[in-house]
C-alpha positions in Angstrom: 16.2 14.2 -27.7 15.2 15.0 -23.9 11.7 14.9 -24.4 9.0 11.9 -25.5 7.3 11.8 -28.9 4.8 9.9 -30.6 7.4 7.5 -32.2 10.0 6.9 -29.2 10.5 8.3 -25.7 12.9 10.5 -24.7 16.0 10.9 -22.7 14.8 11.4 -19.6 11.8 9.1 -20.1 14.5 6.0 -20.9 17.3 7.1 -18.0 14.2 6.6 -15.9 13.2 3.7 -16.7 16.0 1.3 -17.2 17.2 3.3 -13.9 14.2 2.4 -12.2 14.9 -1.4 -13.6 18.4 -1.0 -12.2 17.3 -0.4 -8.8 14.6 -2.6 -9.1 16.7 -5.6 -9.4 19.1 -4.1 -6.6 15.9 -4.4 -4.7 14.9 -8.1 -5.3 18.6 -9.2 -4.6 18.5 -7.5 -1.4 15.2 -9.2 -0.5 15.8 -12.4 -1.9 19.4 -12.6 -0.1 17.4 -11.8 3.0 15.0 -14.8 2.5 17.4 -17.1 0.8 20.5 -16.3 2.7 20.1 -15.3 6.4 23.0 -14.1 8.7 25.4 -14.7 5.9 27.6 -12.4 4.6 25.8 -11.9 1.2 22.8 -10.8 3.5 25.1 -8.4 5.2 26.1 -7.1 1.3 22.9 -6.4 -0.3 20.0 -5.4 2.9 21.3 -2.8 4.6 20.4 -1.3 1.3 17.1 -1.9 0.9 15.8 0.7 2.7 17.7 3.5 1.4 17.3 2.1 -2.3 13.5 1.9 -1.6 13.5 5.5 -0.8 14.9 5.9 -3.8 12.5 4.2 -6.2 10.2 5.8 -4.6 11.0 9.0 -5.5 11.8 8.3 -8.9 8.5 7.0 -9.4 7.1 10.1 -8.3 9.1 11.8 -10.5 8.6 9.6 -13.2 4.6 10.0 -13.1 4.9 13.5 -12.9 7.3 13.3 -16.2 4.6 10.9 -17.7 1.7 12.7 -16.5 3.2 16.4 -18.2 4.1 14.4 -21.6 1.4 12.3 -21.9 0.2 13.7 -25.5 3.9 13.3 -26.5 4.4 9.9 -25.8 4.0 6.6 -27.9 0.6 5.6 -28.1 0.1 2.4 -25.8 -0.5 -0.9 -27.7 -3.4 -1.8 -26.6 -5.5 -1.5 -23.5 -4.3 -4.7 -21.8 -0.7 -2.9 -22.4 -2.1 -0.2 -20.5 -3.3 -1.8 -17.9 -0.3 -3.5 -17.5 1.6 -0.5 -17.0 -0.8 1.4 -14.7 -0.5 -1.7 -11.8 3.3 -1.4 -11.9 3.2 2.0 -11.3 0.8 1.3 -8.3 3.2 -1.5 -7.4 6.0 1.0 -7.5 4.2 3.3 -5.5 2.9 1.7 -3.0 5.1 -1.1 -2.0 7.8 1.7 -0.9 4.7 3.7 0.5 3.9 0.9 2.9 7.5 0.7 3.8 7.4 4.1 5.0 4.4 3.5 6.8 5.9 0.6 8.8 9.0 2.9 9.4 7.4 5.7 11.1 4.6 3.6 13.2 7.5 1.6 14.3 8.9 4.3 16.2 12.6 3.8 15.3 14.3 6.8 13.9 15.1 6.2 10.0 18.3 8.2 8.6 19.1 7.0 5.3 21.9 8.8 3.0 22.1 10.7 6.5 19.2 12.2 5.8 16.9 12.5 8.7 13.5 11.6 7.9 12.0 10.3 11.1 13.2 10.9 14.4 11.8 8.4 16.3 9.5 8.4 19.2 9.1 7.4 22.5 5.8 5.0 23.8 4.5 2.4 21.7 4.2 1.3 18.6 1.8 2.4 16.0 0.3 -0.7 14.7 -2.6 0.2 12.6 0.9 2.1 10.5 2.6 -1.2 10.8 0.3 -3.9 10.0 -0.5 -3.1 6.1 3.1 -3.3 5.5 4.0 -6.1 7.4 1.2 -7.8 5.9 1.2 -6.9 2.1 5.0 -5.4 1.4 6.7 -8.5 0.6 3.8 -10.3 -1.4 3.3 -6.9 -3.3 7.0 -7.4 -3.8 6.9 -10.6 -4.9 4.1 -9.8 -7.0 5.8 -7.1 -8.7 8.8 -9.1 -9.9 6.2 -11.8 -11.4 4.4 -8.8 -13.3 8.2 -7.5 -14.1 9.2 -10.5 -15.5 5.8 -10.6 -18.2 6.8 -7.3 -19.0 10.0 -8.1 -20.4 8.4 -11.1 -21.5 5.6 -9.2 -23.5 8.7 -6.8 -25.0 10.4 -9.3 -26.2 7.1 -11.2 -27.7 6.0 -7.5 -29.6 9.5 -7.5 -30.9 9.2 -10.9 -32.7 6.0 -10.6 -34.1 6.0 -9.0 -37.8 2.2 -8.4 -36.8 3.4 -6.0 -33.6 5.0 -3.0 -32.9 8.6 -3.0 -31.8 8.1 -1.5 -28.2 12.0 -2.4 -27.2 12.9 -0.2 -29.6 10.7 2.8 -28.4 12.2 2.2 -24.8 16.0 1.3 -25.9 
């Protein structure tokens, strides 16, 4: 089944997600080798990734709303309204912390070619700071922020799935 319905998602809806998840926890090693683990060769493994993977997320999610978005009457109806809150700041999460990232990228200056793709050339002159300072101010709390929220999401699946009294959402998603 490629498309969602009111009982279960879809193909396309799950390789999303749990590829989304698998990137997502690329991500977190990357940052938390570059905070834990500084000019050693585990650093050197996981962030010269980040950026690219980043890139990536961020147009999955982009991809993903717009799948959500065009479905949304096909979908499994949400638990309850905390559920859908929930899920509505991860998917600002997942939007912005990348969009910030880009933001930084470009008022930087430096010229950003990932997967050899050349997005921004660079420039001459200064800096852009009003670009850079939202990022370097909020992008790795957001971050951090988002793996705390990540980590009651799994927790809440796992909850819904034990209770007799609750739907089983795992299965919906798995």
């Amino acid at each position: 089944m490629i498309g969602d319905n009111r009982e279960t998602y879809g193909t396309i809806s799950r390789l999303l997600h749990w590829g989304m998840a698998l990137l997502l926890g690329w991500q977190f090693l990357s940052a938390g080798s570059h905070l834990l683990f500084d000019d050693t060769a585990i650093e050197a493994f996981f962030w010269p990734t980040h950026k690219p993977v980043g890139l990536l997320l961020f147009v999955l999610i982009i991809l993903r709303a717009i799948w959500a978005l065009a479905h949304l009457r096909a979908r499994p109806p949400s638990v309850n309204r905390l559920a859908t809150a929930g899920h509505v700041v991860l998917y600002a999460l997942v939007t912005v912390i990348p969009a910030l990232a880009l933001l930084r990228q470009y008022g930087s200056g430096r010229s950003w070619e990932p997967l050899g793709l050349p997005l921004f050339p660079g420039f001459e002159g200064e800096k852009i700071e009003w670009m850079m300072a939202p990022a370097n101010l909020l992008h790795s709390w957001l971050g951090w922020t988002l793996l705390v929220l990540i980590i009651g999401h799994v927790f809440m699946a796992a909850w819904h799935r034990r209770r007799p009294d609750q739907p089983d959402v795992l299965k919906r998603m798995w």
